[in-house]
Every structure is written in C-alpha cells, then in structure tokens.
MARBASE-113057 format. One record per atom (N, C-alpha, C, O): residue number from 1; chain; atom name; residue in one letter; y, x, z. Coordinates in steps of 0.1 Angstrom, whole numbers. Example, Ala and Ser with C-alpha at 12.3 -4.5 7.8 and 13.67 -1.06 7.14 Angstrom:
! MARBASE-113057
+-----+---+----+---+-------+-------+-------+
:   k : c :  a : r :    c2 :    c1 :    c3 :
+-----+---+----+---+-------+-------+-------+
:   1 : A :  N : a :   -57 :   132 :    78 :
:   1 : A : CA : a :   -45 :   123 :    78 :
:   1 : A :  C : a :   -33 :   132 :    78 :
:   1 : A :  O : a :   -33 :   142 :    85 :
:   2 : A :  N : s :   -22 :   128 :    71 :
:   2 : A : CA : s :   -11 :   137 :    71 :
:   2 : A :  C : s :     0 :   129 :    79 :
:   2 : A :  O : s :    11 :   134 :    80 :
+-----+---+----+---+-------+-------+-------+
END
This chain:
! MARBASE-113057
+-----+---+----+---+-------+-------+-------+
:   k : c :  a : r :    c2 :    c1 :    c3 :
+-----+---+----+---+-------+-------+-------+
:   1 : A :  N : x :   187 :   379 :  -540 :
:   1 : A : CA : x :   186 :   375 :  -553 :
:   1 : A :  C : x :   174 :   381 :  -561 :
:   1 : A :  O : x :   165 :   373 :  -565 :
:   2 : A :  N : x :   172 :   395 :  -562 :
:   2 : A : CA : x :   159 :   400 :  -563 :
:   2 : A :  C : x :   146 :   398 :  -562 :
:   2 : A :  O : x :   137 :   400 :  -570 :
:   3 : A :  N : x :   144 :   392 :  -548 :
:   3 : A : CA : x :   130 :   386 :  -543 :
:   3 : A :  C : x :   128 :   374 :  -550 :
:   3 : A :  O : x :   118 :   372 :  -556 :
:   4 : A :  N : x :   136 :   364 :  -550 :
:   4 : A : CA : x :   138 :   352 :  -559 :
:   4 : A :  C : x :   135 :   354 :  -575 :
:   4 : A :  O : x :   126 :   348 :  -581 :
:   5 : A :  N : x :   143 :   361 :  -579 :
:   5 : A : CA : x :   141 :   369 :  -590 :
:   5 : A :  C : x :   121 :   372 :  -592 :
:   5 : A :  O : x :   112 :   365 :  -597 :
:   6 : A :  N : x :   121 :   381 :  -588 :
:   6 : A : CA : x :   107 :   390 :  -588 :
:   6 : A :  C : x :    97 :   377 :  -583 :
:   6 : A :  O : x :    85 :   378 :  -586 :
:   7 : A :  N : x :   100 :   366 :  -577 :
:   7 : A : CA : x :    89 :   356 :  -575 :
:   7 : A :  C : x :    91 :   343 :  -583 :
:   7 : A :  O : x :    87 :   332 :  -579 :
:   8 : A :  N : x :    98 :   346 :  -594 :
:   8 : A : CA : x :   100 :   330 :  -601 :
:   8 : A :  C : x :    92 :   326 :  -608 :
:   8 : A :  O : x :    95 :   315 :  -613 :
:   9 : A :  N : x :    79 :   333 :  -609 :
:   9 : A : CA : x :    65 :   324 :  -617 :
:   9 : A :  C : x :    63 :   311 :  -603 :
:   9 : A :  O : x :    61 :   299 :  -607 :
:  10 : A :  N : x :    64 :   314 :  -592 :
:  10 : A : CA : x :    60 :   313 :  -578 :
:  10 : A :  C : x :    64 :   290 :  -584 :
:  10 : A :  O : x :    58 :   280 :  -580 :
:  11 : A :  N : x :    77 :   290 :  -591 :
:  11 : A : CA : x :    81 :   279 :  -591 :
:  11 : A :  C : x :    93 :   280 :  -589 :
:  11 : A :  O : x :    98 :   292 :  -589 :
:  12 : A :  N : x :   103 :   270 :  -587 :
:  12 : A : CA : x :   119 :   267 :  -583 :
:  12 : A :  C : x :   126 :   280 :  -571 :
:  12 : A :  O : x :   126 :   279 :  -559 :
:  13 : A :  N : x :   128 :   286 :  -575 :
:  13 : A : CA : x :   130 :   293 :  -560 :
:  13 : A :  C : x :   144 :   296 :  -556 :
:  13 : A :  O : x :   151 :   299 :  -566 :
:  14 : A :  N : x :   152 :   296 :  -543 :
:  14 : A : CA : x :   168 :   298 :  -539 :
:  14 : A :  C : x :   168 :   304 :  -529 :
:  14 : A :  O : x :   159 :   304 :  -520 :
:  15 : A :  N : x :   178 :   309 :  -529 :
:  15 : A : CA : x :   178 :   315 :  -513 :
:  15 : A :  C : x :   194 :   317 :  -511 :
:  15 : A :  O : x :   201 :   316 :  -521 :
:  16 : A :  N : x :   198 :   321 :  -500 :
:  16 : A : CA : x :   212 :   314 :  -493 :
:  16 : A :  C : x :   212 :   325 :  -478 :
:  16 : A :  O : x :   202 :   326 :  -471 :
:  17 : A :  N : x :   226 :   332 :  -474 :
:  17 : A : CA : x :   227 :   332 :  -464 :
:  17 : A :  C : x :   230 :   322 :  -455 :
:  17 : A :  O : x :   238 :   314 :  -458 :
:  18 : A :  N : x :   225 :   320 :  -443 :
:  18 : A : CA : x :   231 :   305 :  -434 :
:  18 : A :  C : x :   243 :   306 :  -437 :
:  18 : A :  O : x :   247 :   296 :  -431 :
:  19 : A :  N : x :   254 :   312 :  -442 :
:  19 : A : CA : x :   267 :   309 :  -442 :
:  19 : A :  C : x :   264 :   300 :  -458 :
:  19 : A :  O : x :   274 :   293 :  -461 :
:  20 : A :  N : x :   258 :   300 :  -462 :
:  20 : A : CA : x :   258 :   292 :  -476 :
:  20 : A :  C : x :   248 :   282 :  -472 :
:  20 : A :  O : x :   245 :   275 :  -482 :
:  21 : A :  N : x :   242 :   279 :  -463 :
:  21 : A : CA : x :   232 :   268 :  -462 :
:  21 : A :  C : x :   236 :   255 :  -465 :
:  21 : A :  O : x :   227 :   247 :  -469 :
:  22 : A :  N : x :   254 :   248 :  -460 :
:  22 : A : CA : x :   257 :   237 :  -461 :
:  22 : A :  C : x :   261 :   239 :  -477 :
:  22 : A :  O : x :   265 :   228 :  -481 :
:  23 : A :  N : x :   261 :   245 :  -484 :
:  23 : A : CA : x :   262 :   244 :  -496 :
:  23 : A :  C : x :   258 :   246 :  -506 :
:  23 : A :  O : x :   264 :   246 :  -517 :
:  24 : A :  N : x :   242 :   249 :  -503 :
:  24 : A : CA : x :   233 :   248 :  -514 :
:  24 : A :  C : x :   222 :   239 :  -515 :
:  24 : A :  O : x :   222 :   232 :  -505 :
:  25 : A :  N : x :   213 :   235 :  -522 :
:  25 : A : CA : x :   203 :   224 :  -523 :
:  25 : A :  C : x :   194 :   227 :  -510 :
:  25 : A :  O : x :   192 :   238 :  -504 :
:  26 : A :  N : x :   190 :   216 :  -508 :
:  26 : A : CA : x :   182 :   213 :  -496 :
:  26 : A :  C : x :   167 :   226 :  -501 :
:  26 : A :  O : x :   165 :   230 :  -512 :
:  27 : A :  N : x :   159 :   228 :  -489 :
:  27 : A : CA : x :   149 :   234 :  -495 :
:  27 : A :  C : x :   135 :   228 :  -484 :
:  27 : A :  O : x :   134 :   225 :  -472 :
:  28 : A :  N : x :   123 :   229 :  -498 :
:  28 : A : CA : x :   112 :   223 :  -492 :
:  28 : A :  C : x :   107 :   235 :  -483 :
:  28 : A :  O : x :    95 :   231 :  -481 :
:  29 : A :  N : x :   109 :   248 :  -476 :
:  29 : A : CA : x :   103 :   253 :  -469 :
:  29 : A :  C : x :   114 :   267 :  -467 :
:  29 : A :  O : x :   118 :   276 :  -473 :
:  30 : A :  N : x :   115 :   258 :  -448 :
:  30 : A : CA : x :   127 :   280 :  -443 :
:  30 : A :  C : x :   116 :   283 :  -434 :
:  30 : A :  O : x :   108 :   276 :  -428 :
:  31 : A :  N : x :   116 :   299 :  -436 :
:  31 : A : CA : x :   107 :   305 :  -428 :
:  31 : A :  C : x :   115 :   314 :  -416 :
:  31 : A :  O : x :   122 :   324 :  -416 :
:  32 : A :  N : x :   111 :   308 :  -408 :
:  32 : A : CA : x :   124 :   322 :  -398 :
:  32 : A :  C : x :   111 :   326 :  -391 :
:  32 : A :  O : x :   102 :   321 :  -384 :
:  33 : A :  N : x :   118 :   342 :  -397 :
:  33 : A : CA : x :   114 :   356 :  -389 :
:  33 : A :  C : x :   119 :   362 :  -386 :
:  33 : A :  O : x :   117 :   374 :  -389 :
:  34 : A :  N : x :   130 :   358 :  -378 :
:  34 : A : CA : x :   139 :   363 :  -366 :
:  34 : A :  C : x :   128 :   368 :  -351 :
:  34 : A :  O : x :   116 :   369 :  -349 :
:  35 : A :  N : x :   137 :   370 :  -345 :
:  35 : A : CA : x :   128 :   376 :  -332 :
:  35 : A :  C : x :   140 :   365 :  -323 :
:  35 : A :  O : x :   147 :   372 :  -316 :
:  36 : A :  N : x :   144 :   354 :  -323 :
:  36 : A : CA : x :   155 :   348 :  -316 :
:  36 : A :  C : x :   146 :   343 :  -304 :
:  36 : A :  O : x :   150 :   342 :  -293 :
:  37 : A :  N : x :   136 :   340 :  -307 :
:  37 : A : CA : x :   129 :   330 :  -299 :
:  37 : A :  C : x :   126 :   340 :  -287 :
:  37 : A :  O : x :   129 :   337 :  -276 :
:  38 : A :  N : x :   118 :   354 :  -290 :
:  38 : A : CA : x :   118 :   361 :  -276 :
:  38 : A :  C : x :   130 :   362 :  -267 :
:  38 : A :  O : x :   128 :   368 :  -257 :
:  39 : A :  N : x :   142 :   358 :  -270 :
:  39 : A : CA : x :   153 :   357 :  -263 :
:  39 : A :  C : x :   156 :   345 :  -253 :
:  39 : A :  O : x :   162 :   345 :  -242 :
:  40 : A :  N : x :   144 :   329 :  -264 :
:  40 : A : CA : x :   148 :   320 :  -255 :
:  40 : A :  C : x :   153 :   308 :  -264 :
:  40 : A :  O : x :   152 :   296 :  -264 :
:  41 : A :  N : x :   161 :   318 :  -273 :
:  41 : A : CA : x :   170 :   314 :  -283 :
:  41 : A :  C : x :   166 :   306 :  -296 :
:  41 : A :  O : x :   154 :   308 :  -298 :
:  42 : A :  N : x :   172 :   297 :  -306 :
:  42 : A : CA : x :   161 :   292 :  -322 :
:  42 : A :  C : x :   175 :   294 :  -327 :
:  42 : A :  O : x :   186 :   292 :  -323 :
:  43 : A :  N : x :   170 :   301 :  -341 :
:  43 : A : CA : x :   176 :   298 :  -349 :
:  43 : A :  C : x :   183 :   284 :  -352 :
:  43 : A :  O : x :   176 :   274 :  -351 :
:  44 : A :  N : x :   195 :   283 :  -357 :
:  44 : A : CA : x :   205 :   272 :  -359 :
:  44 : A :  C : x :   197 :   267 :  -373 :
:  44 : A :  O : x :   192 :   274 :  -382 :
:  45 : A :  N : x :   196 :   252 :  -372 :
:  45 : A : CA : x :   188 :   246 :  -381 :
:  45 : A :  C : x :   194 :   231 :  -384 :
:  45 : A :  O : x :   196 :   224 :  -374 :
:  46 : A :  N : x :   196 :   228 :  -394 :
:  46 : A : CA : x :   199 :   218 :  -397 :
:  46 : A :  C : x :   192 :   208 :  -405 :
:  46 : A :  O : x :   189 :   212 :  -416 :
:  47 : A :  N : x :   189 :   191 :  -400 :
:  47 : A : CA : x :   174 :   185 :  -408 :
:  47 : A :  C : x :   184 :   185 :  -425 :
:  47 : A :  O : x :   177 :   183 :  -435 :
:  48 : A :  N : x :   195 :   186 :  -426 :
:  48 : A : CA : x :   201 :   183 :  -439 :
:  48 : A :  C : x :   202 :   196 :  -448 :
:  48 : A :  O : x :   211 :   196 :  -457 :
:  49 : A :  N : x :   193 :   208 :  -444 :
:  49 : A : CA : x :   192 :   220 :  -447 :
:  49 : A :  C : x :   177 :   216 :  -461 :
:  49 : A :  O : x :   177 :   219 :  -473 :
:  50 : A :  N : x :   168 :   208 :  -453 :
:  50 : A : CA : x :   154 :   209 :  -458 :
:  50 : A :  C : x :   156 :   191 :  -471 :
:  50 : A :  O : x :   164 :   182 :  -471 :
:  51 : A :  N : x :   149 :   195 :  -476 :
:  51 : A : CA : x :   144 :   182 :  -487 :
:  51 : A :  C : x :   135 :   172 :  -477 :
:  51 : A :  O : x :   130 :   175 :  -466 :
:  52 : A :  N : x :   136 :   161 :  -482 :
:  52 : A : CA : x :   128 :   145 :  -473 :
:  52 : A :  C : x :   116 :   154 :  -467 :
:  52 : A :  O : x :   115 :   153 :  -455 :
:  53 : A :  N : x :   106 :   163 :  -476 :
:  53 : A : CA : x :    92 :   166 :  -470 :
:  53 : A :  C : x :    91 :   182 :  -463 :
:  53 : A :  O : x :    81 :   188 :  -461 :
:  54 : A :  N : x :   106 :   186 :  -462 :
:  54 : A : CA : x :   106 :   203 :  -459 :
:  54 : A :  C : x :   100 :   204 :  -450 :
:  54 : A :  O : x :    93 :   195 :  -446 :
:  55 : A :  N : x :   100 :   216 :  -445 :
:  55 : A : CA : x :    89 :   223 :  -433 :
:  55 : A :  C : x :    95 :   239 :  -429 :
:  55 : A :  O : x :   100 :   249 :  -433 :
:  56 : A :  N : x :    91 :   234 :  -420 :
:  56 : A : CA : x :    97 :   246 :  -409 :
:  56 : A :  C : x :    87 :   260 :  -408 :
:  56 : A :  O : x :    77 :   257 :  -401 :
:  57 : A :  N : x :    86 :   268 :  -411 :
:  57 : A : CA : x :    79 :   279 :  -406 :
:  57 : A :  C : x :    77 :   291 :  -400 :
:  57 : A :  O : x :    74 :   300 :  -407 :
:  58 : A :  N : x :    77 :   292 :  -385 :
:  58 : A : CA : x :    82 :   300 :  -376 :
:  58 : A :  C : x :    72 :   311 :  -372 :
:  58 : A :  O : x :    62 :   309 :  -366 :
:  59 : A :  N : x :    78 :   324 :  -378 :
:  59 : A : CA : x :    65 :   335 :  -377 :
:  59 : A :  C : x :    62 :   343 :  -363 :
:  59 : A :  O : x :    55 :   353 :  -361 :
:  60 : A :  N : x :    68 :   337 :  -356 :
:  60 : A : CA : x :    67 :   338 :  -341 :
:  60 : A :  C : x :    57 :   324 :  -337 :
:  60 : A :  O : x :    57 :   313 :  -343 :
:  61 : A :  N : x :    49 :   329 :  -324 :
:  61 : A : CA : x :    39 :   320 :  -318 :
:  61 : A :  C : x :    40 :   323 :  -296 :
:  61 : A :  O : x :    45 :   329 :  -286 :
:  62 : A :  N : x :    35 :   315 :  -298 :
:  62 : A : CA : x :    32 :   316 :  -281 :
:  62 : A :  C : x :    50 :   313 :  -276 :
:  62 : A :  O : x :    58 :   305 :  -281 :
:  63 : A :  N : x :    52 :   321 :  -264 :
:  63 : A : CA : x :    67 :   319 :  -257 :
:  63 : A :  C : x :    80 :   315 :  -265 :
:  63 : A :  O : x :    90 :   307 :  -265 :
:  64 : A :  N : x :    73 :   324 :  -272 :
:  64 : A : CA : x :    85 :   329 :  -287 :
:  64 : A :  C : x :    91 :   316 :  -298 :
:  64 : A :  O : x :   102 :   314 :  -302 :
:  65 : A :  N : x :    79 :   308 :  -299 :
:  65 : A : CA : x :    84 :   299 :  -307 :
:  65 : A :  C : x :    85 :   290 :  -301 :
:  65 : A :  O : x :    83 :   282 :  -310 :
:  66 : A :  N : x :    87 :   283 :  -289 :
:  66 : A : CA : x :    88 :   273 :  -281 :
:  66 : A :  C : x :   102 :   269 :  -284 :
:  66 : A :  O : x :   104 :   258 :  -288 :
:  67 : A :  N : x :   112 :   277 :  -282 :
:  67 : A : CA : x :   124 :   271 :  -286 :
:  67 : A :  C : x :   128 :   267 :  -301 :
:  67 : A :  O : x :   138 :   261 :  -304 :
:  68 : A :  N : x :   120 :   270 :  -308 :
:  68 : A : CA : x :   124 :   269 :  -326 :
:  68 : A :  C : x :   117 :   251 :  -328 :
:  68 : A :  O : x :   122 :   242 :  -334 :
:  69 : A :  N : x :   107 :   252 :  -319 :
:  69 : A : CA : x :    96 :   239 :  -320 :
:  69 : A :  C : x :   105 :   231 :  -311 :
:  69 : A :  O : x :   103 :   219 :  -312 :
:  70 : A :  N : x :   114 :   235 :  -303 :
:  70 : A : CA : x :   115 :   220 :  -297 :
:  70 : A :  C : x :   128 :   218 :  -307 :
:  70 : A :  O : x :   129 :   206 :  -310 :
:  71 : A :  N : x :   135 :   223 :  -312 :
:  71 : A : CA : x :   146 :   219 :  -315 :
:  71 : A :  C : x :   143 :   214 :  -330 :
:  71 : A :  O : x :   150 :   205 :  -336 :
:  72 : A :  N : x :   130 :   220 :  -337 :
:  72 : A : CA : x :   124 :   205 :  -352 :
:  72 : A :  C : x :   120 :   195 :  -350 :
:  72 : A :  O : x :   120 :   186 :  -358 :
:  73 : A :  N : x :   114 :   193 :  -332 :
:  73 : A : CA : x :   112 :   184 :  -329 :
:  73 : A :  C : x :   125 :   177 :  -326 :
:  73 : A :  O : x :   127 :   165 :  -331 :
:  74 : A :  N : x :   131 :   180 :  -322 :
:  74 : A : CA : x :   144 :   169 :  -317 :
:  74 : A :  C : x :   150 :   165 :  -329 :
:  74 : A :  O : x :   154 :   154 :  -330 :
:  75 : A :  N : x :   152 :   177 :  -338 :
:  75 : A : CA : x :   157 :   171 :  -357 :
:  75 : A :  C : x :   145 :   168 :  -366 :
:  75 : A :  O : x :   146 :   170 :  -378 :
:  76 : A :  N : x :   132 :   164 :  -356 :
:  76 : A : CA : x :   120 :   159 :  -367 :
:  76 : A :  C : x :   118 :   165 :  -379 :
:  76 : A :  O : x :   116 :   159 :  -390 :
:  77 : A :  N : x :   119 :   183 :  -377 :
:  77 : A : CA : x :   118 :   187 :  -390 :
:  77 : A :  C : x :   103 :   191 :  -387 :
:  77 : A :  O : x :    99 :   193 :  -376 :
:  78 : A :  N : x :    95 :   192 :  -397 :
:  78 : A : CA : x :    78 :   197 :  -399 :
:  78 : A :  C : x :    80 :   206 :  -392 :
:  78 : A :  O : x :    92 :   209 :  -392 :
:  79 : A :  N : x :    72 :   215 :  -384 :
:  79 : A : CA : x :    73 :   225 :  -378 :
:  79 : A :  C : x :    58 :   232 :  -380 :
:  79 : A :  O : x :    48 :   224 :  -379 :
:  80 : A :  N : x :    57 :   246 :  -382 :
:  80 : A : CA : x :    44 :   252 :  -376 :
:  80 : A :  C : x :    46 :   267 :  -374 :
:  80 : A :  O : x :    55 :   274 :  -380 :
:  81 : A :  N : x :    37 :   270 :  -364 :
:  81 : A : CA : x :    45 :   283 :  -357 :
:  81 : A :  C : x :    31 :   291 :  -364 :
:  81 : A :  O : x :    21 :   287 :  -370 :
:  82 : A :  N : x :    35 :   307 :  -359 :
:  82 : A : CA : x :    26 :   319 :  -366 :
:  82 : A :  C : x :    17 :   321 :  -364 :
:  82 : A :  O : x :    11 :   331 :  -369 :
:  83 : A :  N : x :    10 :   309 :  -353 :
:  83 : A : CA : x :    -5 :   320 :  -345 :
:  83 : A :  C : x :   -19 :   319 :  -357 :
:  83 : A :  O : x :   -28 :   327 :  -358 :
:  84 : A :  N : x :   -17 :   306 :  -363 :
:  84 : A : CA : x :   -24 :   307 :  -377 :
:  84 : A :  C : x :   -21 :   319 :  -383 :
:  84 : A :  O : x :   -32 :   325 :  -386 :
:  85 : A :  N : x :    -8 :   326 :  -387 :
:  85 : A : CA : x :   -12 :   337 :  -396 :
:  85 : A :  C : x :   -18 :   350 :  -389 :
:  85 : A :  O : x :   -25 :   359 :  -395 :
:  86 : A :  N : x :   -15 :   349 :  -374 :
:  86 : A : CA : x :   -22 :   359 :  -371 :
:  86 : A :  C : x :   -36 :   361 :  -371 :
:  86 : A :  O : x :   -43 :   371 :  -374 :
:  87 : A :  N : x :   -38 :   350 :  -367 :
:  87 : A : CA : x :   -54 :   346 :  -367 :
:  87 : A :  C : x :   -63 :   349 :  -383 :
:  87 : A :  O : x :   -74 :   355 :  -387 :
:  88 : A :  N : x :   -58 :   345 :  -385 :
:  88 : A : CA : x :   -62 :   350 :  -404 :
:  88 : A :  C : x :   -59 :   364 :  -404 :
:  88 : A :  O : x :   -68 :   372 :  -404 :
:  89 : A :  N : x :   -48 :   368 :  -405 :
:  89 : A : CA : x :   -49 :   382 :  -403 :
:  89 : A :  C : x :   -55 :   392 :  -397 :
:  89 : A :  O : x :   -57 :   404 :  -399 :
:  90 : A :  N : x :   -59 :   383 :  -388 :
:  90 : A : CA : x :   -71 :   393 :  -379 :
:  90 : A :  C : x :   -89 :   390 :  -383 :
:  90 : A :  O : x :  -100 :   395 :  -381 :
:  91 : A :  N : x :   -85 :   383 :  -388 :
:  91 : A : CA : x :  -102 :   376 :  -395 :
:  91 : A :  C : x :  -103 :   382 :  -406 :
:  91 : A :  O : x :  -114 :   386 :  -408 :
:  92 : A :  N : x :   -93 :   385 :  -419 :
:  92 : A : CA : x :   -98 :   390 :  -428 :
:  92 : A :  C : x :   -97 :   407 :  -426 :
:  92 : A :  O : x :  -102 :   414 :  -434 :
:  93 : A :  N : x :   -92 :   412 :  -414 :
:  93 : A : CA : x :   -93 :   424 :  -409 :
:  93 : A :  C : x :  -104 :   431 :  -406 :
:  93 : A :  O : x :  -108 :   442 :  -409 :
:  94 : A :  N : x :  -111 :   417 :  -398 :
:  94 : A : CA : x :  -123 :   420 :  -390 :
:  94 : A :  C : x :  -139 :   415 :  -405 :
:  94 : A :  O : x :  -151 :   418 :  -404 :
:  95 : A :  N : x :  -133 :   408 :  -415 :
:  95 : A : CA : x :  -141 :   407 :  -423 :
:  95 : A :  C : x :  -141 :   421 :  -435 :
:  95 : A :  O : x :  -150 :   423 :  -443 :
:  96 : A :  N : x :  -131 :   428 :  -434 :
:  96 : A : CA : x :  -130 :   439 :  -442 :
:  96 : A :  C : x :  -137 :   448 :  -434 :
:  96 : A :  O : x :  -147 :   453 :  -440 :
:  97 : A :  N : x :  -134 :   452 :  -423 :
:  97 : A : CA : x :  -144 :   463 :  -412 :
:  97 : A :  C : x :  -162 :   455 :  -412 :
:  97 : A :  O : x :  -172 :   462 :  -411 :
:  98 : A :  N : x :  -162 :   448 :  -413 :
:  98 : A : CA : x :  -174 :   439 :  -410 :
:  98 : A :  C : x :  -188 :   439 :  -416 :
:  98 : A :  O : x :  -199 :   441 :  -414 :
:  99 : A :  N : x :  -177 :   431 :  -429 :
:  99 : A : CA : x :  -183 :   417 :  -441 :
:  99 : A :  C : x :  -189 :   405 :  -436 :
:  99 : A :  O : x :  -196 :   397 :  -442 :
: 100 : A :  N : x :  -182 :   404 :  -422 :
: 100 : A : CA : x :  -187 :   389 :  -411 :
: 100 : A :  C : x :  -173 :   385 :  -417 :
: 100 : A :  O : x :  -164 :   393 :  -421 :
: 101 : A :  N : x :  -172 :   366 :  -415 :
: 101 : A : CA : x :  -160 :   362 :  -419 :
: 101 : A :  C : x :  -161 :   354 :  -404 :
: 101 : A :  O : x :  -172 :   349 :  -400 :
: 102 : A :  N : x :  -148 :   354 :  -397 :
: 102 : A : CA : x :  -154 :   347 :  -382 :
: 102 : A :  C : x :  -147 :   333 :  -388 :
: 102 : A :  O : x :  -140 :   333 :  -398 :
: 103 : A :  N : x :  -151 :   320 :  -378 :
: 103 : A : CA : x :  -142 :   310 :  -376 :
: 103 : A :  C : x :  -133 :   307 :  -375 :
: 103 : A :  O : x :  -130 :   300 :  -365 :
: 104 : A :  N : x :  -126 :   309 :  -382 :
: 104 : A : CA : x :  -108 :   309 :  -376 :
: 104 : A :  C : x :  -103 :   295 :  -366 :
: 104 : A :  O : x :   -95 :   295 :  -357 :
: 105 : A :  N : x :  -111 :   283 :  -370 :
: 105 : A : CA : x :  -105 :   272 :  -367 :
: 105 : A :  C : x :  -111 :   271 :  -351 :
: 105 : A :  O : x :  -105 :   265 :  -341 :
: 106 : A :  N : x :  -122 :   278 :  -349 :
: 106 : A : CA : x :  -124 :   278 :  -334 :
: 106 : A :  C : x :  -115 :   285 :  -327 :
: 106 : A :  O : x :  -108 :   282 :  -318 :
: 107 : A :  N : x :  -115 :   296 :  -334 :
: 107 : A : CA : x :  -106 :   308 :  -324 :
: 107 : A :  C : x :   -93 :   300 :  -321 :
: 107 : A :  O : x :   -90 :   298 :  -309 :
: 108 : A :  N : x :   -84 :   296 :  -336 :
: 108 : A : CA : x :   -71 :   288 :  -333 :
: 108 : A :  C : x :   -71 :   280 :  -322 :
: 108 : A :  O : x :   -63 :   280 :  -313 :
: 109 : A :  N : x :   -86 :   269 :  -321 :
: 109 : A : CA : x :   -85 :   256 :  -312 :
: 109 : A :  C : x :   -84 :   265 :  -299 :
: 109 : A :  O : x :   -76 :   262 :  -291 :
: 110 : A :  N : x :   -92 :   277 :  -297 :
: 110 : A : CA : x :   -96 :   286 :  -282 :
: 110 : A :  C : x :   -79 :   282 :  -281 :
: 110 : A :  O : x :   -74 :   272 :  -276 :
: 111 : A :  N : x :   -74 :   291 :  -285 :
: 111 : A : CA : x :   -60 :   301 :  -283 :
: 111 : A :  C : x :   -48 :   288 :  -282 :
: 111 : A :  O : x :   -37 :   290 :  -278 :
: 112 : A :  N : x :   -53 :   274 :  -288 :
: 112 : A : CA : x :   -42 :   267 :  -285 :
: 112 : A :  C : x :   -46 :   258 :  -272 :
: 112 : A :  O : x :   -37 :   251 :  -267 :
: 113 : A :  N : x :   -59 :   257 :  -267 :
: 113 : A : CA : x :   -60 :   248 :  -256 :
: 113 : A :  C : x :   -63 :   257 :  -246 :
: 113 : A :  O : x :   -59 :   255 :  -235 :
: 114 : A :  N : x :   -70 :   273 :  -250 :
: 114 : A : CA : x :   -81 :   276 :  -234 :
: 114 : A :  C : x :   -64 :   284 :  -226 :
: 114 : A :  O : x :   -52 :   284 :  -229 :
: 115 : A :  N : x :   -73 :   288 :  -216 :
: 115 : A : CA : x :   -62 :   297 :  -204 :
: 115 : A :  C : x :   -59 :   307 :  -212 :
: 115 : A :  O : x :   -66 :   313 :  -220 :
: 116 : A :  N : x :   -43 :   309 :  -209 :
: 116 : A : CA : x :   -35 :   328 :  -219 :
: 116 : A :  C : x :   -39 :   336 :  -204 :
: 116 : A :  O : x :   -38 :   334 :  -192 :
: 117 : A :  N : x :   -42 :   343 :  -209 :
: 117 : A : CA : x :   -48 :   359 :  -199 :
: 117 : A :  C : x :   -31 :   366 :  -203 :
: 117 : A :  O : x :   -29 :   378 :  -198 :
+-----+---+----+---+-------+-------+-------+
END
C-alpha cells in the first residue's frame, strides 16, 4: 500500500496480493519478478487479471522466461521479457564510465538472433 501510496503522481495505481487478484480491477500492466521461471515454472496468470490492452512484464530473460512467454502466449496476454532492461542498464553503465552511448537496438537484435556462448 505504501509503494502505491508514495507513487500516486505516477497516475491510477493498485496493487493486490494474487490471493486478491480475482477480486480486484483488472490492471493495464503485472510485472513478475519472481525467479519461477529458473525453475521451469510461470507465475499463475490470468488474461481476466489484465484490462483489454494489459501487458505482461517479465524481468527475467533467456531460459528463465520461456515459461512466463509461453503461457501469455497461450492466454494472448502482451508479453515482454527483461533482456531490454538489461541491455539499457548496461549501456547507460557503460555511458557513465565512458560518455560513449552504445546501440542498444543492435546489441538487443545480436543477443536475440546470434549464437548464446
């Protein structure tokens, strides 16, 4: 309730333990940052959880979010996994040590099509 609280310039904001999910207003964006997916595992997700345009956002990437992604895909919910934030996080990293800003959108394309080492 606090974080909601302390972020309500931010806009509408709610939050809900999943034991309250079937009974609170749909929401345009859940973020899971669980570690379920290194298990194999996704978080339990329901498309009647999110509003018509919600979105899924999974701060796990690579192995890890494979299971969270197949299962928005099978309830057609928006999905995008974390390797974008890392990627940014490591660019504005490397632009703070630097004052080079690299490409992020190449590096992303590298890391989503080339070979994993």
């Amino acid at each position: 309730m606090e974080l909601a609280r302390s972020h309500s310039g931010l806009g509408n904001l709610d939050f809900g333990t999943p034991a309250d999910l079937d009974t609170v207003k749909p929401f345009d964006l859940i973020i899971n940052a669980t570690s379920l997916g290194h298990d194999g595992a996704a978080a339990a997700l329901s498309r009647s959880w999110f509003t018509r345009r919600g979105f899924c956002y999974d701060m796990n990437y690579g192995d890890a979010a494979r299971p969270l992604q197949a299962l928005c895909k099978k309830q057609r919910i928006p999905y995008s996994d974390g390797l974008g934030m890392l990627v940014s996080q490591a660019a504005l990293s490397f632009s703070l040590w630097t004052g080079q800003t690299p490409d992020t959108t190449t590096v992303l394309q590298e890391l989503r099509t080339g070979p994993v080492g």
